[in-house]
C-alpha positions as CSV (number, residue, x, y, z in Angstrom):
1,X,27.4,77.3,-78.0
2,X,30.5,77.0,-75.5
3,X,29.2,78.4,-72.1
4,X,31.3,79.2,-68.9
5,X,30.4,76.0,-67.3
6,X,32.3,74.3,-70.1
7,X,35.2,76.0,-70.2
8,X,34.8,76.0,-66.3
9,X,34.8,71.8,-66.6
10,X,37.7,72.2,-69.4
11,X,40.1,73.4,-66.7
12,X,38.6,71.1,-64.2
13,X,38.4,67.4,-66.0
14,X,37.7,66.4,-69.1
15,X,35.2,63.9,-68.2
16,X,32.6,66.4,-66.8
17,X,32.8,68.5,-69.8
18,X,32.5,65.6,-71.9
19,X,29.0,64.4,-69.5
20,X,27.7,67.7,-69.6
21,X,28.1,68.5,-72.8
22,X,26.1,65.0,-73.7
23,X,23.4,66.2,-71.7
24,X,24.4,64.2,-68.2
25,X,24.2,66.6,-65.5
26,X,24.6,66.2,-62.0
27,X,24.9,69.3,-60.4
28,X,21.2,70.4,-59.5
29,X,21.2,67.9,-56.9
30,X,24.5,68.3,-55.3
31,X,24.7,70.1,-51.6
32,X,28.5,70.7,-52.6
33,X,27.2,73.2,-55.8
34,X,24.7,75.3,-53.8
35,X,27.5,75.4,-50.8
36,X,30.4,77.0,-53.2
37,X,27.5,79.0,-54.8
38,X,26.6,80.8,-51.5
39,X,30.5,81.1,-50.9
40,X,30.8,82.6,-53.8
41,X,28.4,85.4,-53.1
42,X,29.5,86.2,-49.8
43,X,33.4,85.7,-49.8
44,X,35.9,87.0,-52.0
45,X,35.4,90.8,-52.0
46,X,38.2,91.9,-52.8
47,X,40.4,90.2,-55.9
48,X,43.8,90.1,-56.9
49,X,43.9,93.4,-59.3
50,X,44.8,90.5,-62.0
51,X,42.3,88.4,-61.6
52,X,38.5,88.9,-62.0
53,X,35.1,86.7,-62.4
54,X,34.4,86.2,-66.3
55,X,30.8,86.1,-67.1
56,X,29.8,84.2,-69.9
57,X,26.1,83.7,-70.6
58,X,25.3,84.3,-67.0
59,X,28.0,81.7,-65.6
60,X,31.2,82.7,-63.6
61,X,34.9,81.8,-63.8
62,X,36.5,82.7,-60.6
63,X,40.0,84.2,-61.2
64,X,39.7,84.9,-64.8
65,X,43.2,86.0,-66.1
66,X,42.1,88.9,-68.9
67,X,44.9,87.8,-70.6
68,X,44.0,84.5,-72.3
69,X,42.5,83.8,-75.8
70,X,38.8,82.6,-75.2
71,X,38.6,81.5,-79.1
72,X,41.3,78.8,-77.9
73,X,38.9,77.8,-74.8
74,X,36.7,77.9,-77.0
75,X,38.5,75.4,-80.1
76,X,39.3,73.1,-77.3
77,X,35.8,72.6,-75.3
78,X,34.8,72.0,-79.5
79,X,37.6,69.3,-80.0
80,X,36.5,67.4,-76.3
81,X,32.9,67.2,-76.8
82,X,33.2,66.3,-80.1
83,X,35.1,63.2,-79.1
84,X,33.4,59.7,-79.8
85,X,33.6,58.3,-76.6
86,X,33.9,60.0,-73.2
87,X,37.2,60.8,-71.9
88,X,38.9,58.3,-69.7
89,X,38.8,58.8,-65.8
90,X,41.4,60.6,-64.5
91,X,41.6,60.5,-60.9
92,X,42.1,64.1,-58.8
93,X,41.9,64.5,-55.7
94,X,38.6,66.7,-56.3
95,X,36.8,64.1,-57.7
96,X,35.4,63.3,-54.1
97,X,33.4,66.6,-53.8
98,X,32.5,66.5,-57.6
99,X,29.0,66.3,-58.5
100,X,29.6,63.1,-60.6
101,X,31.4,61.0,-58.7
102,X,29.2,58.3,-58.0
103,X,28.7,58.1,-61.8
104,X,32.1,58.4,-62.4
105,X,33.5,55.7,-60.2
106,X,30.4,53.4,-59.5
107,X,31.0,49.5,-61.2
């Protein structure tokens, strides 16, 4: 079943949707999650009249545009987890708030 998380991580890097999806998960323990949780709560009262949070299976997608095709989300979350191996690292500069960077880039 393709959750918001995943198609969250489709958007954000390949190689988190890919870890997840194998059951690696990092983000319980990451002070960076629980901050943008509680930011999420408290900020953002008032969105864009084009945008909106999508809930899927109780997660959120900030900025949702109501106008893409979730089956295609969908067909592409499929296609990456059901790769072989995981995707190759891609640096960003977010990777150094993500939740699996020290898995990502430890030797």
């Amino acid at each position: 079943m393709v959750t918001g998380t995943h198609i969250a991580y489709l958007y954000l890097c390949y190689r988190k949707l890919w870890l997840f999806a194998h059951g690696i998960n990092m983000e319980q323990s990451s002070e960076l999650v629980a901050e943008g949780k509680f930011i999420d709560e408290h900020s953002y009262p008032q969105r864009a009249a084009r945008w909106q949070a999508l809930e899927i299976e109780g997660i959120k997608i900030d900025h949702y545009d109501g106008r893409r095709e979730i089956p295609l989300w969908e067909a592409e979350v499929q296609r990456i987890i059901g790769l072989e191996d995981c995707p190759a690292l891609v640096k960003k500069d977010i990777c150094r708030k993500c939740a699996y960077c020290e898995f990502c880039f430890s030797e």
